[in-house]
KOLROKOL-39096 format. One record per residue (C-alpha): x, y, z; residue number from 1. Coordinates in steps of 0.1 Angstrom, whole numbers. Each point is the difference from the previous one (the first is absolute). Example, Ala and Ser with C-alpha at 12.3 -4.5 7.8 and 13.67 -1.06 7.14 Angstrom:
% KOLROKOL-39096
<node <123; -45; 78>; 1>
<node <14; 34; -7>; 2>
% end
This chain:
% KOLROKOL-39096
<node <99; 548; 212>; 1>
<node <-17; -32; 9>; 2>
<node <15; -35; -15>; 3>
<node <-30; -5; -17>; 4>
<node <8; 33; -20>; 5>
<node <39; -11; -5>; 6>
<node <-14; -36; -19>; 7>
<node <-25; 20; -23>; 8>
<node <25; 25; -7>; 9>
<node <24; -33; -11>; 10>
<node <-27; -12; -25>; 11>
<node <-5; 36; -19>; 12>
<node <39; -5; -1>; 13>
<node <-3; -32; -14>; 14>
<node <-29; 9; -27>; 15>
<node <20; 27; -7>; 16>
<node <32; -16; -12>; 17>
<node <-19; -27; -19>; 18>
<node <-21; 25; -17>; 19>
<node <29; 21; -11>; 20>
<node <21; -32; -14>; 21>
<node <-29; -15; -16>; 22>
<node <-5; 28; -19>; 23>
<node <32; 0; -9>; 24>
<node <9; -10; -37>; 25>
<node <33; 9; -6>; 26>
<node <20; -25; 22>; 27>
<node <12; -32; -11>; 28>
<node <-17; -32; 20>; 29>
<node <35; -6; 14>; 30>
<node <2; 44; 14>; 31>
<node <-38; -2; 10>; 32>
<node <12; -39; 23>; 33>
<node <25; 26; 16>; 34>
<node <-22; 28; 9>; 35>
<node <-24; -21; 13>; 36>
<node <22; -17; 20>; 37>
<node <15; 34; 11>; 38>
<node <-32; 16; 9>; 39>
<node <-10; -37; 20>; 40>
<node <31; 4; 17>; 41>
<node <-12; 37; 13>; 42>
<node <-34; -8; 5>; 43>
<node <10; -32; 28>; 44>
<node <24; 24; 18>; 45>
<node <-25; 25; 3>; 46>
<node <-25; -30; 9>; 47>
<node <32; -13; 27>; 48>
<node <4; 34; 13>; 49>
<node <-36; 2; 9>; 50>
<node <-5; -34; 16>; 51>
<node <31; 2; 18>; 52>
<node <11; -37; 3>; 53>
<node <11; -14; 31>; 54>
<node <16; -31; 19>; 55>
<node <7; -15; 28>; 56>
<node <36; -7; 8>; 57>
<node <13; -19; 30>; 58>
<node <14; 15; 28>; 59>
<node <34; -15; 18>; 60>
<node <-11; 13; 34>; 61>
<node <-31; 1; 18>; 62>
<node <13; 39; 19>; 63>
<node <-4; 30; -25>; 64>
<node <8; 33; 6>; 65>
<node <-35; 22; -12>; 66>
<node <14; 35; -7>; 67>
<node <-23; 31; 7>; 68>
<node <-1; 28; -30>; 69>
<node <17; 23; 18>; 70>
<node <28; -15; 9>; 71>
<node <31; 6; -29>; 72>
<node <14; -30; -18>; 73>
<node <39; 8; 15>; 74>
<node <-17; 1; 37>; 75>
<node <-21; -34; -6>; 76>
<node <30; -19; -19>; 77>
<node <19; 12; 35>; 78>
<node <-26; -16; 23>; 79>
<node <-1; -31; -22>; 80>
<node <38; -6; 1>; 81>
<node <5; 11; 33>; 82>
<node <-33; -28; 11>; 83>
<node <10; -25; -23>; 84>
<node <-30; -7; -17>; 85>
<node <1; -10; -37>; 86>
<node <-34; 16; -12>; 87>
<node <-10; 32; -2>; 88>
<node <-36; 8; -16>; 89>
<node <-27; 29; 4>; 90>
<node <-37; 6; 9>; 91>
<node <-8; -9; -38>; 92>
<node <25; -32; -4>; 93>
<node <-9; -17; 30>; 94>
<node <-28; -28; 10>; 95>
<node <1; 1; 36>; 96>
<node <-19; -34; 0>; 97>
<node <22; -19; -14>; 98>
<node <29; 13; 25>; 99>
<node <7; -10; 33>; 100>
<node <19; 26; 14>; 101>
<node <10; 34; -8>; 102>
<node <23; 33; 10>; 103>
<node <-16; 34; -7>; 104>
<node <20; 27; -10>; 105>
<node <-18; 33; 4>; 106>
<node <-33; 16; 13>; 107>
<node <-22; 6; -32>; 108>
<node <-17; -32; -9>; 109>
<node <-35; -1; -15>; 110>
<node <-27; -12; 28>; 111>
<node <-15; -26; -22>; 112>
<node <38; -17; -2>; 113>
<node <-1; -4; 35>; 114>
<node <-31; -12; 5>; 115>
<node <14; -29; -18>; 116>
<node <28; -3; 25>; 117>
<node <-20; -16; 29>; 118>
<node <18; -35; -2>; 119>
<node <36; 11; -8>; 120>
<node <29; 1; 27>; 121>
<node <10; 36; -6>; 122>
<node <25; 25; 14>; 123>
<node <5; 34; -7>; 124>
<node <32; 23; -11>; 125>
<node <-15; 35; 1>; 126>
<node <12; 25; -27>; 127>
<node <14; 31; 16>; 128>
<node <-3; 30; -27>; 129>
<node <27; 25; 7>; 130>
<node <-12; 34; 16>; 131>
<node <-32; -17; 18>; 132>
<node <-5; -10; 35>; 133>
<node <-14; -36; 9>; 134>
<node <-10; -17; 27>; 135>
<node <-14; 30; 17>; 136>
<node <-13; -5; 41>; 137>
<node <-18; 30; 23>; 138>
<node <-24; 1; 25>; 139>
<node <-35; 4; -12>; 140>
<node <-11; 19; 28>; 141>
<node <18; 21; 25>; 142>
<node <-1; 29; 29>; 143>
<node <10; 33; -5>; 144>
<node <34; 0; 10>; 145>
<node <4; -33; -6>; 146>
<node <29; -7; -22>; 147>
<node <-5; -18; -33>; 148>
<node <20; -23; -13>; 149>
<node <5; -4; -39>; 150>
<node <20; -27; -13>; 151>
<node <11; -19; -32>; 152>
<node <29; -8; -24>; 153>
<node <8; 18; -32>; 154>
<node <21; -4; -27>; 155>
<node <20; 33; -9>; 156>
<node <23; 9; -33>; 157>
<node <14; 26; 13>; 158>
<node <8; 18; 40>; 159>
<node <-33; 23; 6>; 160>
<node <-25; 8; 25>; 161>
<node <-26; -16; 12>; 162>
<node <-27; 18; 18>; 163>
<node <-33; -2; 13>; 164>
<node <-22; 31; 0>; 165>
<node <-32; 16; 18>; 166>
<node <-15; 25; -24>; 167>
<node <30; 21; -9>; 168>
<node <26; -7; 29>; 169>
<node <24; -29; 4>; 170>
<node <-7; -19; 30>; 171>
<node <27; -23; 0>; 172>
<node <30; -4; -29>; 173>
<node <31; -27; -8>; 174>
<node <25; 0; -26>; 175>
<node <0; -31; -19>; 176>
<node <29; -17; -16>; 177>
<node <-1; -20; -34>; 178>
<node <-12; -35; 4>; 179>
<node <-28; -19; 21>; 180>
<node <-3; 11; 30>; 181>
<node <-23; 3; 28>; 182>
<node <-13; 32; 19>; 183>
<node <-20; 9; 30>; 184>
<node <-16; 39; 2>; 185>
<node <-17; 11; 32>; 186>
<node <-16; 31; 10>; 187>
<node <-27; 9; 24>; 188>
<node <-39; 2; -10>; 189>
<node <-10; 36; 1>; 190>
<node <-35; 8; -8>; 191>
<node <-32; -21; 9>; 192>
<node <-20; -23; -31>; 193>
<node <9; -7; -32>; 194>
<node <36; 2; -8>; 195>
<node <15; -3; -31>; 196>
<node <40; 5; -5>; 197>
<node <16; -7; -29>; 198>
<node <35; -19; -11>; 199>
<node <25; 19; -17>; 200>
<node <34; -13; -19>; 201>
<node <17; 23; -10>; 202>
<node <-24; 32; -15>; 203>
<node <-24; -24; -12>; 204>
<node <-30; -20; 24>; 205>
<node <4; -35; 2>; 206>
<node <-31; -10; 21>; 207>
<node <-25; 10; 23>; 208>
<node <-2; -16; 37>; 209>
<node <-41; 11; 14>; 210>
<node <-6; -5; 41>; 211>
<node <-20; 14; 21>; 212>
<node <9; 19; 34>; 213>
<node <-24; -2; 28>; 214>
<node <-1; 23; 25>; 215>
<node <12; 3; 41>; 216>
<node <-22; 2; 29>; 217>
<node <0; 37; 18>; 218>
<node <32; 0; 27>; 219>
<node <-4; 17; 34>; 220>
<node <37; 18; -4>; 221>
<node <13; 18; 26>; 222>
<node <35; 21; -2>; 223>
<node <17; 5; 34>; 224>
<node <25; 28; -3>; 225>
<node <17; 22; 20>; 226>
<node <-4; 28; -26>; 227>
<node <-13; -9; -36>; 228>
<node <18; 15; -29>; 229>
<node <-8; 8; -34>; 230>
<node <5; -39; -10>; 231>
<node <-24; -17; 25>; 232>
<node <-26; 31; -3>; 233>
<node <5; -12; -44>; 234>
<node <-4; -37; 14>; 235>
<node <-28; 7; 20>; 236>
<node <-22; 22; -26>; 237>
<node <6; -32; -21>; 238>
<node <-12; -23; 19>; 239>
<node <-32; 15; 6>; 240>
<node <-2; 1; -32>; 241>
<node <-1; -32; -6>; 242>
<node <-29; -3; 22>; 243>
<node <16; -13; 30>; 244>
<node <-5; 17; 37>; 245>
<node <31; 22; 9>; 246>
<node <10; 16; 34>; 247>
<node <30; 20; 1>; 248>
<node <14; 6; 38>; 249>
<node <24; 23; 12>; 250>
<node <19; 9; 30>; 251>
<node <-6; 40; 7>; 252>
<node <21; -1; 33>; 253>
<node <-3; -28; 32>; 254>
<node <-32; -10; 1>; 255>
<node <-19; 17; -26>; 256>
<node <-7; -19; -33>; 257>
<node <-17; 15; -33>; 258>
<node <-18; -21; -20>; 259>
<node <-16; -1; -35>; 260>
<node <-21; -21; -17>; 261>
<node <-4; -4; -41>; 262>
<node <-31; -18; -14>; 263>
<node <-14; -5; 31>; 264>
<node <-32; -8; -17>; 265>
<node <21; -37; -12>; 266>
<node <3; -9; 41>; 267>
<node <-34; -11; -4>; 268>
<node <12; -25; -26>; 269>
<node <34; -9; 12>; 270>
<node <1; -31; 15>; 271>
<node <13; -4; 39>; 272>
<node <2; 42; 0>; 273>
<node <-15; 5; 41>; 274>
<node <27; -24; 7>; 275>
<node <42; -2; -8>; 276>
<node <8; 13; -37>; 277>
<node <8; -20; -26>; 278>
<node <28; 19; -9>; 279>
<node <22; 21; 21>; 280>
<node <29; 23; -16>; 281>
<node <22; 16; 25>; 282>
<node <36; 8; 4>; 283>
<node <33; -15; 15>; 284>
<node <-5; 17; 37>; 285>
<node <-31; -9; -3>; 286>
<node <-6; -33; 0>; 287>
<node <-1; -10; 34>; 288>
<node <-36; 15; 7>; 289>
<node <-24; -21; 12>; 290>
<node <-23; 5; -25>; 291>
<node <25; -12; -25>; 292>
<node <10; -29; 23>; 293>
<node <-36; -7; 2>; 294>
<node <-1; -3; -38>; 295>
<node <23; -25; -2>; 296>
<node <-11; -23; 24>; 297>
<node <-29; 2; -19>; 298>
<node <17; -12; -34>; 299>
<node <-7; 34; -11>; 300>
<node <20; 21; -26>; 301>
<node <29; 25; 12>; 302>
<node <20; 21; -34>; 303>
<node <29; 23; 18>; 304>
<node <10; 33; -18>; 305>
<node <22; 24; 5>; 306>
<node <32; -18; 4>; 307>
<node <33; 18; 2>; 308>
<node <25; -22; 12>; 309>
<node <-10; -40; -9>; 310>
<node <27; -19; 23>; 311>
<node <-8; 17; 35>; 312>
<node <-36; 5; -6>; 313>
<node <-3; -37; -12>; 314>
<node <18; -10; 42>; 315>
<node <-34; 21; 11>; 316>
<node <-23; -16; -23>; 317>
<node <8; -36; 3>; 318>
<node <4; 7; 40>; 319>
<node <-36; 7; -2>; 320>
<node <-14; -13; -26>; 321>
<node <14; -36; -3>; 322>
<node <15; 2; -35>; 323>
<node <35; -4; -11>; 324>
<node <6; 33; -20>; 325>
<node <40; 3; -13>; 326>
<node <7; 20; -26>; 327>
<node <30; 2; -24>; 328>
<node <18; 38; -11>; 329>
<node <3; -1; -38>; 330>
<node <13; 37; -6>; 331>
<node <15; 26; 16>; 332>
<node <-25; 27; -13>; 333>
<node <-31; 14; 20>; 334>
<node <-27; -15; -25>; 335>
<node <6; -24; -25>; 336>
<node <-27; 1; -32>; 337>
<node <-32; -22; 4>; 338>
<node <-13; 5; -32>; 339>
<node <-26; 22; -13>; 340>
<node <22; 29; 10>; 341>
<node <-5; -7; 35>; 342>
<node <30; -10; 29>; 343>
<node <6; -19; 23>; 344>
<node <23; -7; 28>; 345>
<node <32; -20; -2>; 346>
<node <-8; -32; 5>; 347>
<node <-16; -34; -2>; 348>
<node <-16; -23; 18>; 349>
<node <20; -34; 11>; 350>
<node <-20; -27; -13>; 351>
<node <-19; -18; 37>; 352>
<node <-24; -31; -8>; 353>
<node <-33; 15; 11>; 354>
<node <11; 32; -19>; 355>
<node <-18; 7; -37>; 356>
<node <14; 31; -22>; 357>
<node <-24; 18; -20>; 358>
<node <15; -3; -33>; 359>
<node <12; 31; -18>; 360>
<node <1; 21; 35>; 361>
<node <18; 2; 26>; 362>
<node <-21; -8; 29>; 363>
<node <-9; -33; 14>; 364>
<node <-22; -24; 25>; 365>
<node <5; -22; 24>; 366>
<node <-26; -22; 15>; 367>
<node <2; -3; 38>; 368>
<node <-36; -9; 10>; 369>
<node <-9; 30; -15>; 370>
<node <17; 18; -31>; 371>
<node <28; 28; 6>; 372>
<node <11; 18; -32>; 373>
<node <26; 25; -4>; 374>
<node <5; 29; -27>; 375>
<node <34; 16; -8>; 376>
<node <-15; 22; -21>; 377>
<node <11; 35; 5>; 378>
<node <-34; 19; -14>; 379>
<node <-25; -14; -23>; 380>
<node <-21; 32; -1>; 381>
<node <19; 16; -33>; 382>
<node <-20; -26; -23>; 383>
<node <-31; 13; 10>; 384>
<node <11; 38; -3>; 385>
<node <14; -7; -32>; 386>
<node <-30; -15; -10>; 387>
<node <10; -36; -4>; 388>
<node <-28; -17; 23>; 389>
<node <1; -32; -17>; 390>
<node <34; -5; 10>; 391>
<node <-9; 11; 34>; 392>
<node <-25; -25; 3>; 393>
<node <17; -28; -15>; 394>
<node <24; 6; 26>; 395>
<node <-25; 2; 30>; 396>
<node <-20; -30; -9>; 397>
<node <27; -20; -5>; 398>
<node <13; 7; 38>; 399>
<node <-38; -4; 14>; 400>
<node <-5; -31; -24>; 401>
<node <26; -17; 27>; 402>
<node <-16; 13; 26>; 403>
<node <-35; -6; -7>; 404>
<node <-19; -21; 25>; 405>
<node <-13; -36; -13>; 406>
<node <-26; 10; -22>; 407>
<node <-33; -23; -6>; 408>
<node <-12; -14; -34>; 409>
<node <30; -3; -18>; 410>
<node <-1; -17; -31>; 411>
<node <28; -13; -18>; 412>
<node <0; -3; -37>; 413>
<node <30; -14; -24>; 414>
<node <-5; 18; -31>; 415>
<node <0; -3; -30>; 416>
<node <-32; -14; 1>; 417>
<node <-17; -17; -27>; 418>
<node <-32; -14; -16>; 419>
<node <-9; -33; 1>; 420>
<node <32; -7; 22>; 421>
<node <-6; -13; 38>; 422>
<node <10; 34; 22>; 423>
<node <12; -9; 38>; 424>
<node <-16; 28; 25>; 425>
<node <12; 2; 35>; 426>
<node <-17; 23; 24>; 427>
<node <17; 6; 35>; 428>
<node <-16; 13; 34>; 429>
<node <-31; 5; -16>; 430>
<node <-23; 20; 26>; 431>
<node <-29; -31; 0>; 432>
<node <9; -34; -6>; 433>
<node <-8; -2; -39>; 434>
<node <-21; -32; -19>; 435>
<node <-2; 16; -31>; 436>
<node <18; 32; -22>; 437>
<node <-14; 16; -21>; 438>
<node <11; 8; -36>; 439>
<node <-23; 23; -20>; 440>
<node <-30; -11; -7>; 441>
<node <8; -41; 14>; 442>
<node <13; -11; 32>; 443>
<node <30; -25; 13>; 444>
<node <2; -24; 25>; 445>
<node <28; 6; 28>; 446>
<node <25; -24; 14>; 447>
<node <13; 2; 33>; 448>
<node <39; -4; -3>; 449>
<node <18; -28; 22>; 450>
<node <33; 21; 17>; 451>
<node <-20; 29; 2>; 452>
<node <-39; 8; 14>; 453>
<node <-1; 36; -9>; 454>
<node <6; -7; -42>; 455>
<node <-25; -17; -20>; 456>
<node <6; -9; -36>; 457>
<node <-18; -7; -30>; 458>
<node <0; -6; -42>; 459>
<node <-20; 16; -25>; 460>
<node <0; 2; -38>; 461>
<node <-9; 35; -10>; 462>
<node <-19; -4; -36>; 463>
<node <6; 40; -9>; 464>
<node <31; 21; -5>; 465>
<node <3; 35; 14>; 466>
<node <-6; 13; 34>; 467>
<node <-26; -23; 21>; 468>
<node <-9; 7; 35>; 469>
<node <15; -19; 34>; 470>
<node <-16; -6; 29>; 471>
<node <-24; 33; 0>; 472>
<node <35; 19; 9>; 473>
<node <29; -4; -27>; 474>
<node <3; -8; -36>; 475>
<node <21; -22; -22>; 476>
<node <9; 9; -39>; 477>
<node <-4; -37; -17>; 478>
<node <26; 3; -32>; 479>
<node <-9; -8; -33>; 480>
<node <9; -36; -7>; 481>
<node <9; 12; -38>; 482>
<node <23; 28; 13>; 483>
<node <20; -22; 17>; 484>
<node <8; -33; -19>; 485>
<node <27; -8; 26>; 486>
<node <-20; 0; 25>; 487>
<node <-31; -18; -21>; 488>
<node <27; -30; -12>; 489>
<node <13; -5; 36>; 490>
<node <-37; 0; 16>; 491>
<node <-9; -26; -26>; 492>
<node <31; -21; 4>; 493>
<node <-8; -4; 41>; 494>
<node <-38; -9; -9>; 495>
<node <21; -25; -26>; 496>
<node <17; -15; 25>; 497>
<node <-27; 1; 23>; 498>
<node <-28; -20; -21>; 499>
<node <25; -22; -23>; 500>
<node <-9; -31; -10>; 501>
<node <30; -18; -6>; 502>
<node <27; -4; -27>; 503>
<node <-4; -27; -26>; 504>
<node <27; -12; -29>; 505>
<node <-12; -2; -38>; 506>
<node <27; 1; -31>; 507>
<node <3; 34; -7>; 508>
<node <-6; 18; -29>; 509>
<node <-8; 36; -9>; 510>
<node <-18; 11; -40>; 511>
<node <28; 16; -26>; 512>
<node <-11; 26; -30>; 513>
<node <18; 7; -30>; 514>
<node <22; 36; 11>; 515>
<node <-15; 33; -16>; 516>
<node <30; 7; -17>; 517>
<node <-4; -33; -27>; 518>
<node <-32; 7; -6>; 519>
<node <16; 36; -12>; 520>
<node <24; -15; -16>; 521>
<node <-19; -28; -21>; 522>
<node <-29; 31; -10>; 523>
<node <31; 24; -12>; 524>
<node <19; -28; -15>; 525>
<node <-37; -14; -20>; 526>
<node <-9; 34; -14>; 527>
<node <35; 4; -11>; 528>
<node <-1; -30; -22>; 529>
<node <-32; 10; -13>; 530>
<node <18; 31; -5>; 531>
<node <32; -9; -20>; 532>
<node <-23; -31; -19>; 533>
<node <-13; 25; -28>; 534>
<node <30; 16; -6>; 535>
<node <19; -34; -10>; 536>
% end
């Protein structure tokens, strides 16, 4: 009802009660001066409760605490005590003109209230509602086998689990304890494009993290065995697969060699495949082939299966190779588990500076011109004959990941990423030196970075939310601004900072209104009088 509508409403009111106590002939002149009075009485508070007076009243400090709706009164009298500041007042109490400098407390605060804020020193005390994450950080774009990297802070009520989920399998898990907290979850991408995985607390989804996975050149791979088993032959019939250029070699007796190739047709698109493979796989007694020497002097890629005893075979492969293998015994048993029902032999790796475990299995790398790995895996094969090939190729693509050679074009992308926010891009060893990127339908100019002359940077404000295409060959999903208040409240605090115009000193004041509850109380109390005044 428009205000316009309450002040007619007010005069029908008022005709009304005069009409009725004209007409009245029964009361004395001194009953009818009552009445009158009494039905005056009503008709101004009605009138007050309409207009809503105000005034201004002084403040004693020039620093307020402004106090988002979201936010309980128990948590904000907390803050206030605990900051020491003597006012506390909300998005409708407030006039940020006449304030100098203020403390938010919260995320949700009307646009057109900040838009007011432009020449007031601020800071910000964000409000962490229990049971949902904040703060969130991943990489925008990634390779497949890349690991990602999800992390944030929560605030928890109770010990549960926090997990992160592609489709209907947990890709990586944590228990939680109660309190604030930070966490980190990492798992390797799987599957090329658009990838959506989604945050669970609990049995309940929290958020949803969206990146997008670009895909690996072909690899010239060649396995050098002396007899390949039923693992390699699994590993093998993967890999070609996966489009890269296999050759499987074998030692029949002295001098005679069988060989097999899998998607030969991808040697035509392998890079460097009439030359030195890009990745060898081979065995312990092995290793001092030339072709695998060869390899390595080339800062090519060498993975060693088929390991039975670590210590000894670690004295042959360091003699060779140049690494610093040691392994430590961790259990007397054969195999120990490795998860995902699989084993693994008993033992780890001694941590070496050029050495980099592949988290969540037991092999690792070393980097000695070129890249050695080692598995202890007993078998990997069972996931793929019981079916479970995404396991198996989490696993696999997190060993090649690390053994990848240095691919071209990679783009690097903090996400989230949001509208109307300035978004650093980085692209490293790009294949032709770059002047311009382009995004969707527009194109960015490119930066050549000091330290290094194969990355070139540049900052662009994407105007669109959802999925918007990166340099012809990736995407990046651009959040929702309104989705993600945190996020929108801390972008628009750095642009604060950023474009500020200075802090000034005026006597501060903010406008009071009569509470609610009076205006209740004064209606109730006049229409009881009215009430009771016949029955005297």
């Amino acid at each position: 009802m428009t205000p316009i509508l309450y002040y007619i409403l007010l005069a029908v009111i008022a005709l009304t009660q005069t009409w009725f106590l004209a007409r009245n002939r029964t009361l004395t002149g001194a009953r009818k001066a009552l009445r009158a009075g009494l039905n005056l009485l009503l008709w101004l508070v009605l009138l007050g409760f309409v207009w809503q007076p105000g005034w201004t009243s002084r403040l004693d400090t020039t620093h307020v605490l402004l106090v988002s709706d979201e936010v309980p009164g128990s948590v904000a009298r907390q803050v206030q005590d605990s900051l020491h500041i003597r006012e506390r007042v909300s998005a409708t109490t407030i006039k940020p003109e006449i304030v100098d400098s203020i403390t938010l407390l919260g995320q949700q605060f009307p646009p057109a209230l900040l838009a007011r804020l432009s020449r007031q020193t601020l800071r910000w005390v964000p409000f962490n509602e229990p049971d949902k994450p904040i703060g969130l950080r991943w990489k925008g774009v990634v390779r497949v086998g890349e690991e990602q990297r999800i992390e944030g802070s929560i605030l928890t009520t109770k010990r549960q689990k926090l997990a992160i989920r592609y489709g209907n399998q947990v890709v990586d898990s944590l228990w939680l304890n109660s309190g604030q907290q930070s966490f980190t979850l990492r798992f390797p991408a799987l599957a090329k494009g658009r990838t959506e995985t989604v945050l669970w607390l609990g049995n309940e989804p929290v958020d949803t993290v969206r990146f997008f996975v670009k895909g690996t050149r072909s690899l010239n791979i060649r396995f050098v065995l002396n007899t390949p088993d039923f693992e390699t032959k699994t590993l093998a019939d993967w890999l070609g697969r996966q489009g890269n250029w296999v050759e499987l070699s074998s030692n029949l007796s002295t001098g005679i060699e069988a060989t097999l190739q899998i998607n030969a047709s991808a040697r035509q698109t392998a890079k460097n495949s009439s030359t030195t493979p890009d990745l060898i796989i081979t065995e312990p007694g092995l290793v001092g082939q030339p072709l695998v020497r060869k390899a390595l002097a080339e800062r090519k890629s060498v993975l060693i299966l088929n390991i039975t005893n670590p210590p000894s075979d670690a004295i042959a492969i360091n003699r060779v190779m140049g690494t610093n293998w040691r392994f430590r015994k961790v259990s007397n048993e054969e195999t120990i588990p490795a998860g995902n029902g699989l084993t693994a032999l008993p033992y780890q790796f001694t941590p070496s500076p050029n050495q980099f475990d592949i988290r969540g299995y037991p092999v690792a790398m070393q980097a000695v011109g070129g890249k050695v790995a080692i598995s202890l895996f007993s078998e990997t094969f069972p996931l793929k004959l019981s079916g479970d090939s995404v396991a198996y190729a989490r696993i696999w693509n997190s060993i090649l990941a690390k053994l990848q050679p240095v691919q071209v074009n990679n783009l690097v992308v903090d996400g989230p990423v949001l509208p109307a926010r300035r978004q650093a891009l980085l692209l490293n060893n790009p294949s032709a030196q770059p002047t311009q990127l382009r995004l969707a339908s527009d194109t960015v100019s490119t930066i050549p970075v000091a330290l290094n002359t194969q990355s070139f940077t540049a900052q662009y404000r994407f105007t669109k939310s959802g999925w918007q295409s990166l340099a012809d060959s990736a995407e990046v999903f651009v959040e929702d601004s309104l989705t993600n208040p945190n996020q929108r409240i801390k972008s628009w605090l750095v642009a604060h900072n950023q474009y500020q115009t200075g802090s000034f000193r005026v006597a501060p004041t903010r406008q009071q209104h009569i509470p609610d509850w009076v205006w209740l109380v004064l209606i109730l109390g006049c229409l009881t009088a009215l009430w009771i005044e016949p029955k005297l």
